[in-house]
PQR file with spaces between the fields and no chain letter, atoms N, CA, C, O and H, PARSE charges and radii, in Angstrom:
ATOM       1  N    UNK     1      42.933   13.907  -29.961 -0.4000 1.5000
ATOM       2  CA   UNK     1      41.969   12.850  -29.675 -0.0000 2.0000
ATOM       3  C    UNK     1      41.307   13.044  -28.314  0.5500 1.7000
ATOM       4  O    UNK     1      41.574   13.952  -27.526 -0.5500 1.4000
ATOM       5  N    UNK     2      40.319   11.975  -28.122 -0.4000 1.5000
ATOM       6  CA   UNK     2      39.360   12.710  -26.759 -0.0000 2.0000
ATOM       7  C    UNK     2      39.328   11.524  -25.713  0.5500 1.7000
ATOM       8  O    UNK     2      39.182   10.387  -26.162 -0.5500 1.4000
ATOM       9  H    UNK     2      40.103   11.237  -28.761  0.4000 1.0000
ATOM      10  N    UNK     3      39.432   11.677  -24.591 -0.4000 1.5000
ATOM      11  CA   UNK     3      39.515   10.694  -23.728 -0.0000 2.0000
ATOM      12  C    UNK     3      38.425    9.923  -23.575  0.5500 1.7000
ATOM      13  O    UNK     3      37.295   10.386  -23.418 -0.5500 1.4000
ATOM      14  H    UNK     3      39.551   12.600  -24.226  0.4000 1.0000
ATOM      15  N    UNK     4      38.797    8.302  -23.624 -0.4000 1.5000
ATOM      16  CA   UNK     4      37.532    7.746  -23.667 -0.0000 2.0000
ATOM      17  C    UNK     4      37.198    7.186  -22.136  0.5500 1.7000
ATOM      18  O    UNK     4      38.060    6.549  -21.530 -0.5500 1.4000
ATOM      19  H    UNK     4      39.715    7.926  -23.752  0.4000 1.0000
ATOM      20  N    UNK     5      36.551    7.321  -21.844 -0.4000 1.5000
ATOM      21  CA   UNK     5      36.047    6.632  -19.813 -0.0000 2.0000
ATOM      22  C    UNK     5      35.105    5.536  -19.918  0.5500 1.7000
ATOM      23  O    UNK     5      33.929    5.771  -19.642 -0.5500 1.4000
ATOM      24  H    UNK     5      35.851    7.838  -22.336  0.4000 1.0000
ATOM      25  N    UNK     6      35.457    4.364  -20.280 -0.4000 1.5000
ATOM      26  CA   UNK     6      34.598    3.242  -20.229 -0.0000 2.0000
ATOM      27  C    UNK     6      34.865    1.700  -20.220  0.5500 1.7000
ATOM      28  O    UNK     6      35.776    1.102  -20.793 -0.5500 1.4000
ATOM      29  H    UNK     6      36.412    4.173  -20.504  0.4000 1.0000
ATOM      30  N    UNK     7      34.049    1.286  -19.584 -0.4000 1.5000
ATOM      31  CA   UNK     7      34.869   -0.313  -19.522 -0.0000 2.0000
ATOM      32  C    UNK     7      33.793   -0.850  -20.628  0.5500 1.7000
ATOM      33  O    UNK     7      33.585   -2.046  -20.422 -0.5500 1.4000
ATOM      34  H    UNK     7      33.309    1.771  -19.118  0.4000 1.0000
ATOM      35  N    UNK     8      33.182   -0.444  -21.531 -0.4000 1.5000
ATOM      36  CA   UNK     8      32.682   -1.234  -22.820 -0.0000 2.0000
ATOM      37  C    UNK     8      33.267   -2.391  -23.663  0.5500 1.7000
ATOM      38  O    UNK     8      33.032   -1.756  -24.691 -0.5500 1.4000
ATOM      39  H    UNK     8      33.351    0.528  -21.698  0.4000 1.0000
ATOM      40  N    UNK     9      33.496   -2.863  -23.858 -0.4000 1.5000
ATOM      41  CA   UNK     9      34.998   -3.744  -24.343 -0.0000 2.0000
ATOM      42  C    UNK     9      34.519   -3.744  -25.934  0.5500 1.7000
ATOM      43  O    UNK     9      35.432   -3.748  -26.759 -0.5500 1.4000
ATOM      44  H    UNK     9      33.686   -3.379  -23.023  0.4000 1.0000
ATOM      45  N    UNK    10      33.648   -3.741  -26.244 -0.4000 1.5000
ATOM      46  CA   UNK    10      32.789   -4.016  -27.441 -0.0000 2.0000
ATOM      47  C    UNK    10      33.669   -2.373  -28.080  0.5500 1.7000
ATOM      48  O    UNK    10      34.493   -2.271  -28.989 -0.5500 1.4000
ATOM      49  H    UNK    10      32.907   -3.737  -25.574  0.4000 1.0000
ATOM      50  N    UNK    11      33.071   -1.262  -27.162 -0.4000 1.5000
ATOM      51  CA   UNK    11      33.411    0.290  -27.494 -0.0000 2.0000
ATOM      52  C    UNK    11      34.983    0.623  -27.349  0.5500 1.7000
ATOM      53  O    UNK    11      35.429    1.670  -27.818 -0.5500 1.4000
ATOM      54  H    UNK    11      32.402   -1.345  -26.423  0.4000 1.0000
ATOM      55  N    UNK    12      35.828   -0.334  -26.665 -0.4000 1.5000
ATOM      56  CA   UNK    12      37.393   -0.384  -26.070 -0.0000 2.0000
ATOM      57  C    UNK    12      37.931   -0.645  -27.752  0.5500 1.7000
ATOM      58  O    UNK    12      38.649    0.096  -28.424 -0.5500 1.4000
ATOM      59  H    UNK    12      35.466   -1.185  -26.284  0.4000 1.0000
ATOM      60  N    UNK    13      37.376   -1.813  -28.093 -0.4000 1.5000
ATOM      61  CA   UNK    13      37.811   -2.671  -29.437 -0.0000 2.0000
ATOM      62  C    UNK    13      37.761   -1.815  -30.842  0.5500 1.7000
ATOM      63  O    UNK    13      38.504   -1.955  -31.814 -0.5500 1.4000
ATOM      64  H    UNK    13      36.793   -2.414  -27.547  0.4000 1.0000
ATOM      65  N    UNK    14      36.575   -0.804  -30.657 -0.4000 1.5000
ATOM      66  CA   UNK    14      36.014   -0.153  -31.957 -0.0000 2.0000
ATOM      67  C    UNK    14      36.856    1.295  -32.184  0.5500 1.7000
ATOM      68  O    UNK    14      37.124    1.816  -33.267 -0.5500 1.4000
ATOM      69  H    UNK    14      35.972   -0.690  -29.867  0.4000 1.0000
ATOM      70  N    UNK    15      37.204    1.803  -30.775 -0.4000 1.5000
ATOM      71  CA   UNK    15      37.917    2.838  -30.535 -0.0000 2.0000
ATOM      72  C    UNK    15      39.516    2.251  -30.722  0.5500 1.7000
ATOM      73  O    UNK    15      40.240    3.240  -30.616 -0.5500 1.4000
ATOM      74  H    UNK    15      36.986    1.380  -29.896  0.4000 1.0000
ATOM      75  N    UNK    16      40.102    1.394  -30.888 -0.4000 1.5000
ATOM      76  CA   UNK    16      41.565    1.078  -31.133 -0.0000 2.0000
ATOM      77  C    UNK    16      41.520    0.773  -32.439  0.5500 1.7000
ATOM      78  O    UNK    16      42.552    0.838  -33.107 -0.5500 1.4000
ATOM      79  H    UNK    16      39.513    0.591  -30.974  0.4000 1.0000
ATOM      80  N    UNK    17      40.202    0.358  -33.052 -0.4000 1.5000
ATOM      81  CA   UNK    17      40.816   -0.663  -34.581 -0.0000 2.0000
ATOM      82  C    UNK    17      40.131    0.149  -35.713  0.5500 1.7000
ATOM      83  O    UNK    17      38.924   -0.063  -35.826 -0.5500 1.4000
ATOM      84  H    UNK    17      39.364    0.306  -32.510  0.4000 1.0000
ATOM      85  N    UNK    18      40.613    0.924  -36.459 -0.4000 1.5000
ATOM      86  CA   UNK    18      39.955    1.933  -37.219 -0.0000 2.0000
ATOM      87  C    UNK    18      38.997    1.219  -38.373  0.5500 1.7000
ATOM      88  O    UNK    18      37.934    1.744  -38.704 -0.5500 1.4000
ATOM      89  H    UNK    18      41.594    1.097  -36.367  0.4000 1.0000
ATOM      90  N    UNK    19      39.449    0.020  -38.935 -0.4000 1.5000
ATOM      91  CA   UNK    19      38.813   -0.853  -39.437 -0.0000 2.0000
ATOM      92  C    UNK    19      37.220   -1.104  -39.543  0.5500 1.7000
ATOM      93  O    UNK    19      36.555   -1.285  -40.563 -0.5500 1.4000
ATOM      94  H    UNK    19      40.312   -0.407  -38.666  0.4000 1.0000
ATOM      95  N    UNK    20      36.725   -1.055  -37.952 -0.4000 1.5000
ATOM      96  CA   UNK    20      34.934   -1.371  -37.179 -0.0000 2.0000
ATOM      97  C    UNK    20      34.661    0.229  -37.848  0.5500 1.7000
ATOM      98  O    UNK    20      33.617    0.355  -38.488 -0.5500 1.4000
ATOM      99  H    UNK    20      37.266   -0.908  -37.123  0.4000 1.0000
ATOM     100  N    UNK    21      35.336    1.134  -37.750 -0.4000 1.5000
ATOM     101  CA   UNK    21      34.335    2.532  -37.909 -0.0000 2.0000
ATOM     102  C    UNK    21      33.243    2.876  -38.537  0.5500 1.7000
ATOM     103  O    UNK    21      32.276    3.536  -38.156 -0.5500 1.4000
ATOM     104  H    UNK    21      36.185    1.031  -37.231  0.4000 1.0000
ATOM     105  N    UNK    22      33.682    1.942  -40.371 -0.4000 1.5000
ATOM     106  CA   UNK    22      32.772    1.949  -41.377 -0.0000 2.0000
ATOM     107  C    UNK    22      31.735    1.274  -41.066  0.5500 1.7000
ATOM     108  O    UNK    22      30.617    1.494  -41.533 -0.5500 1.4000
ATOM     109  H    UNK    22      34.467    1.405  -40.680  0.4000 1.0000
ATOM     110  N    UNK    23      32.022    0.359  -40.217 -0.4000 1.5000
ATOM     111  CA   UNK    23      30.866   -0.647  -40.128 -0.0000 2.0000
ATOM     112  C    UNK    23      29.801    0.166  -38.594  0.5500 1.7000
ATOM     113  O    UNK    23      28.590   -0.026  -38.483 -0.5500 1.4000
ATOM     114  H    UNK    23      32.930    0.181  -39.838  0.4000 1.0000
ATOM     115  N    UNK    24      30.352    0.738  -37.935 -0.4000 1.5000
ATOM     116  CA   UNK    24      29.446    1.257  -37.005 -0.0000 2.0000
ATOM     117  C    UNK    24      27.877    1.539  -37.212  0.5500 1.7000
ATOM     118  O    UNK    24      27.318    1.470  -38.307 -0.5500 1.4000
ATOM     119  H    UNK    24      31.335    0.893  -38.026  0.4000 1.0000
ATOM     120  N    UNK    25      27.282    1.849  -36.065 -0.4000 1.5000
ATOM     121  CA   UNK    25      26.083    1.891  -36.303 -0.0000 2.0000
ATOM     122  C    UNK    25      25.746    3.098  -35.514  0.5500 1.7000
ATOM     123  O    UNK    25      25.968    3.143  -34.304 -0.5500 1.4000
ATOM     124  H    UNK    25      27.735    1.906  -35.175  0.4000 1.0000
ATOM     125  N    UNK    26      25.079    4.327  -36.344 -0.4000 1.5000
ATOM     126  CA   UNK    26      24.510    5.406  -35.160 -0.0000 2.0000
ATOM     127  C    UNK    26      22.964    5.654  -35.388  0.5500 1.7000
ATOM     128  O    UNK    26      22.283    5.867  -36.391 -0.5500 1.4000
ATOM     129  H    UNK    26      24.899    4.290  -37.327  0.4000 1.0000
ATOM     130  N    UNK    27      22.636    5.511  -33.732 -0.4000 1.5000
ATOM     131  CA   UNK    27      20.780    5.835  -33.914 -0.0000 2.0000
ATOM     132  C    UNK    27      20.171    6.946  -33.360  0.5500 1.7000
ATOM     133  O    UNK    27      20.133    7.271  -32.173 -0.5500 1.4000
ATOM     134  H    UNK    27      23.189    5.338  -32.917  0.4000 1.0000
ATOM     135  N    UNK    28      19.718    7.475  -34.286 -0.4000 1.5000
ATOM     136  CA   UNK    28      18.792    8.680  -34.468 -0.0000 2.0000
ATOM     137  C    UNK    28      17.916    8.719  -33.518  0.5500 1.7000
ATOM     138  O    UNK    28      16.825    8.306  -33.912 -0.5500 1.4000
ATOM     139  H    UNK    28      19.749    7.211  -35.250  0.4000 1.0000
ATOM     140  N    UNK    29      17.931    9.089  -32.266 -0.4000 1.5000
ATOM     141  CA   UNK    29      16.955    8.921  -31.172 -0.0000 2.0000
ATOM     142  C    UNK    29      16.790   10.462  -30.786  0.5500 1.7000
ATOM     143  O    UNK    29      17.746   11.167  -30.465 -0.5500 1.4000
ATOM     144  H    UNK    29      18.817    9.425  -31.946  0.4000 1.0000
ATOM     145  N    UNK    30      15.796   10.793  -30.838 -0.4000 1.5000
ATOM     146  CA   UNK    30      15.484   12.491  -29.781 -0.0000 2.0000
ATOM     147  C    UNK    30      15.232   11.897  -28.633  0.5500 1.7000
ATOM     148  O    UNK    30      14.712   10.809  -28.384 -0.5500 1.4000
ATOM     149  H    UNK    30      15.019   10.220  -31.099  0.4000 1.0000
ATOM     150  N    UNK    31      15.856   13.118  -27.646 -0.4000 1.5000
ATOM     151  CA   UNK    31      16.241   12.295  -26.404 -0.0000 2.0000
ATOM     152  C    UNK    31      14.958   13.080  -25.498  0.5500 1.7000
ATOM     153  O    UNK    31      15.280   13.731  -24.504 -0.5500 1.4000
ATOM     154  H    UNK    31      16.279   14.001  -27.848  0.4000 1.0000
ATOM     155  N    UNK    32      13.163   12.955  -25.993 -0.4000 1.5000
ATOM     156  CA   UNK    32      12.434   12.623  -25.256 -0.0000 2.0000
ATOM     157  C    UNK    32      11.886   11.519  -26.383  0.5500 1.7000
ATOM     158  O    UNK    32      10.854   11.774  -27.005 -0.5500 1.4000
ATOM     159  H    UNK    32      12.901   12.427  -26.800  0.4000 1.0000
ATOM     160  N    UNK    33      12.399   10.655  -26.548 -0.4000 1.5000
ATOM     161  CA   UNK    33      11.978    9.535  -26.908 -0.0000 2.0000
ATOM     162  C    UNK    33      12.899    8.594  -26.289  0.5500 1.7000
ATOM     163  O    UNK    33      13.054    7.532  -26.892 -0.5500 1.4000
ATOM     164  H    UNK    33      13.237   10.447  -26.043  0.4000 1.0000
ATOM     165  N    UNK    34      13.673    8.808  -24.985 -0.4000 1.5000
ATOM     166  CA   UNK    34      14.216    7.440  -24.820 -0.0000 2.0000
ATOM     167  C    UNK    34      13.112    6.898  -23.420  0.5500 1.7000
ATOM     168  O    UNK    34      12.440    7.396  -22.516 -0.5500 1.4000
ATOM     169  H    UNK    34      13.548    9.671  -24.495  0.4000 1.0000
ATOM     170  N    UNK    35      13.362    5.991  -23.801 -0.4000 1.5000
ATOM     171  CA   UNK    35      12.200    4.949  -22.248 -0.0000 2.0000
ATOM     172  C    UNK    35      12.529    5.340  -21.094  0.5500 1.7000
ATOM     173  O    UNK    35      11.674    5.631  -20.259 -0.5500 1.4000
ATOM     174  H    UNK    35      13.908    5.586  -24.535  0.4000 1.0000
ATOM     175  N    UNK    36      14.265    5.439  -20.774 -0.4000 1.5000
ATOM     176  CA   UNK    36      14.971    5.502  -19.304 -0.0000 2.0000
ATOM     177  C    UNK    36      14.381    6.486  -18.903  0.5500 1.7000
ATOM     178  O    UNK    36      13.809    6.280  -17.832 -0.5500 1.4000
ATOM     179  H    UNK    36      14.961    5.203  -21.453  0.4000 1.0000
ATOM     180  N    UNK    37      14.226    7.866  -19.458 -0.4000 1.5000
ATOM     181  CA   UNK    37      14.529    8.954  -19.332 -0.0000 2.0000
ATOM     182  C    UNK    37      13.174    9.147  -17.957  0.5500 1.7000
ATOM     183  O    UNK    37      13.164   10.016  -17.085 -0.5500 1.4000
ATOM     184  H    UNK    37      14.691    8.033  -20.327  0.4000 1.0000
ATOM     185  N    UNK    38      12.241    8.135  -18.146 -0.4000 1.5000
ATOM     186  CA   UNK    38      10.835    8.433  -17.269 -0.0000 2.0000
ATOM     187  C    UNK    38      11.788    8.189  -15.611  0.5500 1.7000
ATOM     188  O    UNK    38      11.327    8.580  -14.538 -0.5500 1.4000
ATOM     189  H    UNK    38      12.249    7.429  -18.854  0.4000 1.0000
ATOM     190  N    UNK    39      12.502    7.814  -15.687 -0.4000 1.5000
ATOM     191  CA   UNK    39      13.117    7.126  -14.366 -0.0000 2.0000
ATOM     192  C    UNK    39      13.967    8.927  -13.849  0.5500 1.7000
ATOM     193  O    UNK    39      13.703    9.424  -12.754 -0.5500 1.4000
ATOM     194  H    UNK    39      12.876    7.497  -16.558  0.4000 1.0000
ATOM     195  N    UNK    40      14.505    9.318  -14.412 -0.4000 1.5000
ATOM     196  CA   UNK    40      15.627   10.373  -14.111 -0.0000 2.0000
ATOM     197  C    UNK    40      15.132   12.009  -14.496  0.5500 1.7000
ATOM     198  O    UNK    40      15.818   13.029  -14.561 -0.5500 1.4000
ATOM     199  H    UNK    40      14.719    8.913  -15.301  0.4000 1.0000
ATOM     200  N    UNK    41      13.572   11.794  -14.730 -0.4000 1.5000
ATOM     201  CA   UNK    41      13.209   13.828  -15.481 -0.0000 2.0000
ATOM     202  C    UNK    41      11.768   13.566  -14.959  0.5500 1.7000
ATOM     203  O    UNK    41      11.113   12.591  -14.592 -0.5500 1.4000
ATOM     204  H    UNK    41      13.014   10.966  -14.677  0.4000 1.0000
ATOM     205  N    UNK    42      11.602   14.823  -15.093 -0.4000 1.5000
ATOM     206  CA   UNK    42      10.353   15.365  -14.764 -0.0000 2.0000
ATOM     207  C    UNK    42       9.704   15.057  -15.982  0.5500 1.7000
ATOM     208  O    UNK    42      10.236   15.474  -17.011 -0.5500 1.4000
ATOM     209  H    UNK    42      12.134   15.616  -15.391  0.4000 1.0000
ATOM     210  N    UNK    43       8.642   14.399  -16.063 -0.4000 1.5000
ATOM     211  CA   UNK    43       7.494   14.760  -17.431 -0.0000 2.0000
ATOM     212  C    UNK    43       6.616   14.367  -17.185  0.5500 1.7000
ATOM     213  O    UNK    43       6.379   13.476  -16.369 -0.5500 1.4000
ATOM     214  H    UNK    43       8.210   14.060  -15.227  0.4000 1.0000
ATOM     215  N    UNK    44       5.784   15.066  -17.975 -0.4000 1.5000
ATOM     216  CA   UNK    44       3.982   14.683  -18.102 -0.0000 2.0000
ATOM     217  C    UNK    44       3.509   13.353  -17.763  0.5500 1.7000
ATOM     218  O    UNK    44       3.966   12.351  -18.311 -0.5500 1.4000
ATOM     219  H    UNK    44       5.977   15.790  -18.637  0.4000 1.0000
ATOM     220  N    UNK    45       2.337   13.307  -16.612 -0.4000 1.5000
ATOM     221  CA   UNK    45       1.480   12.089  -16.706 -0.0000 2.0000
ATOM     222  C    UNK    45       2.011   11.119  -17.977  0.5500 1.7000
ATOM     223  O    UNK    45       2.870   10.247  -18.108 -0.5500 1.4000
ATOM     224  H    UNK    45       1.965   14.122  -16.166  0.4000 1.0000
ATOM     225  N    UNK    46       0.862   11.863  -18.961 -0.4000 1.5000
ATOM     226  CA   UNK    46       1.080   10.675  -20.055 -0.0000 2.0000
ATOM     227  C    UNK    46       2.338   10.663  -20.572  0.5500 1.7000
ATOM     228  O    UNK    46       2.352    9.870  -21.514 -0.5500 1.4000
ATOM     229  H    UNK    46       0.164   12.572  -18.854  0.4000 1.0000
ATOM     230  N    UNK    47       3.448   11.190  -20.395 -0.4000 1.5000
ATOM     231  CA   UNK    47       4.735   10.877  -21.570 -0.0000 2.0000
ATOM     232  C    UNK    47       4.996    9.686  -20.323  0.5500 1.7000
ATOM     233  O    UNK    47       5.357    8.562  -20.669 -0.5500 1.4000
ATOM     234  H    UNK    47       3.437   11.834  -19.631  0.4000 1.0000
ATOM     235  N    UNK    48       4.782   10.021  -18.793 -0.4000 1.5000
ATOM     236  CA   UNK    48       5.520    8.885  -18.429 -0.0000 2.0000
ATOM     237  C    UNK    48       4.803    7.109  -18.397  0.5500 1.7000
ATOM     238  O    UNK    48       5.290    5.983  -18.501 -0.5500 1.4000
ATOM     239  H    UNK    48       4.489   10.935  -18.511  0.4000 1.0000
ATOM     240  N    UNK    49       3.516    7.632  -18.209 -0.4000 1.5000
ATOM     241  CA   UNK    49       2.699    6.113  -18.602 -0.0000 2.0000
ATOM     242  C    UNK    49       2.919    5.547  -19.885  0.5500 1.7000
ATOM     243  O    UNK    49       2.259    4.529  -20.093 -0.5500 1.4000
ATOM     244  H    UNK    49       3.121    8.547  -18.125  0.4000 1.0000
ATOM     245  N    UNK    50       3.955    6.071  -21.161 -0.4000 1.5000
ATOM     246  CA   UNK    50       4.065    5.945  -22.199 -0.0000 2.0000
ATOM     247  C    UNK    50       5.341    5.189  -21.844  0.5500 1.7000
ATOM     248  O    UNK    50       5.384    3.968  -21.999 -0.5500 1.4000
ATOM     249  H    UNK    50       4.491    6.898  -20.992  0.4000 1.0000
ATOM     250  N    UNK    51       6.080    5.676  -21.508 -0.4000 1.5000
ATOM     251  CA   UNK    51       7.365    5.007  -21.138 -0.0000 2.0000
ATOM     252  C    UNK    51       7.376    4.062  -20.478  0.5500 1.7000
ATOM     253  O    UNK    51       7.976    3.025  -20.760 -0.5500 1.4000
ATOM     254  H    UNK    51       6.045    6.667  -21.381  0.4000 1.0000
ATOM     255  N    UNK    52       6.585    4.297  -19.296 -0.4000 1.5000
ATOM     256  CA   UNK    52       6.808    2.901  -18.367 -0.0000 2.0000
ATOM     257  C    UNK    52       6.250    1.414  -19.157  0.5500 1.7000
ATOM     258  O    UNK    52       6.463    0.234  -18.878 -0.5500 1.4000
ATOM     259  H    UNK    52       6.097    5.140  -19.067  0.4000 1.0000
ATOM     260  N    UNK    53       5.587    1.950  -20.067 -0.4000 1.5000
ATOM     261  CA   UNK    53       4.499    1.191  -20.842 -0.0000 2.0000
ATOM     262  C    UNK    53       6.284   -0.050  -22.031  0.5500 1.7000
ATOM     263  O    UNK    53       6.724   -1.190  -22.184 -0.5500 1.4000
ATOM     264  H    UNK    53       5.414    2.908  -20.294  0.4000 1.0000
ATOM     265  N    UNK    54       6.460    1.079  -22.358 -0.4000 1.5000
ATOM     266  CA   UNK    54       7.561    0.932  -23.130 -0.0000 2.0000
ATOM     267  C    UNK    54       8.746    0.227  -22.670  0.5500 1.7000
ATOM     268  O    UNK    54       9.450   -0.377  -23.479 -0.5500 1.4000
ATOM     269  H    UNK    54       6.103    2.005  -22.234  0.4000 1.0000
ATOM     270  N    UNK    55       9.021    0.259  -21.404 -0.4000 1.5000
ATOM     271  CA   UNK    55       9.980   -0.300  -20.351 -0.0000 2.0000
ATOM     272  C    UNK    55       9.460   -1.662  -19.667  0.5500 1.7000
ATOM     273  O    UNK    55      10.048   -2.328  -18.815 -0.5500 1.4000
ATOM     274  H    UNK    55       8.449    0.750  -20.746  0.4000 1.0000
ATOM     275  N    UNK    56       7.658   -2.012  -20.520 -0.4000 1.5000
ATOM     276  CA   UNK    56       7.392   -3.335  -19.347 -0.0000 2.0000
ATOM     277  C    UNK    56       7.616   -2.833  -17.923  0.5500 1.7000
ATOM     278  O    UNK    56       8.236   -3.680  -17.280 -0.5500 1.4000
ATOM     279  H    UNK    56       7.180   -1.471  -21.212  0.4000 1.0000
ATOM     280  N    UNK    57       7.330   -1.780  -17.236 -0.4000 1.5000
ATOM     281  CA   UNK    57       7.609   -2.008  -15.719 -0.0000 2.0000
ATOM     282  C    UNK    57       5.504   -1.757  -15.900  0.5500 1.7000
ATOM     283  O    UNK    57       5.283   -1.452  -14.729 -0.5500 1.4000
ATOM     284  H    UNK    57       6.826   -1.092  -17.759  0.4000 1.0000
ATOM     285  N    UNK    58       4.326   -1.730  -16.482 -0.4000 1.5000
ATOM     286  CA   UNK    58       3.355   -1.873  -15.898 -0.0000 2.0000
ATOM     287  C    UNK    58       3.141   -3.167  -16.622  0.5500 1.7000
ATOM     288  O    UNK    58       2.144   -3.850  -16.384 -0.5500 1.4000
ATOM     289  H    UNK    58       4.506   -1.978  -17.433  0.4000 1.0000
């Protein structure tokens, strides 16, 4: 098994009770489609006016 590092309690609960597994939820995101990402990488003018757009910070 793999060590888990998190104070999630929601993710603490799902990782002890094998029960939640079926019910989990995983999302299909390519990771230049996440919003944060304008905050922490280098990218294009427009990918980041897209994001910030996306984040409400304009």
């Amino acid at each position: 098994p793999s060590m888990l590092y998190i104070n999630n309690q929601s993710a603490l609960a799902v990782a002890k009770n094998p029960e939640h597994h079926g019910r989990m939820k995983h999302l299909d995101l390519r990771t230049d489609e996440m919003p944060a990402d304008c905050m922490t990488k280098a990218l294009a003018k427009g990918k980041v006016e897209t994001m910030v757009g996306l984040l409400g910070l304009v």
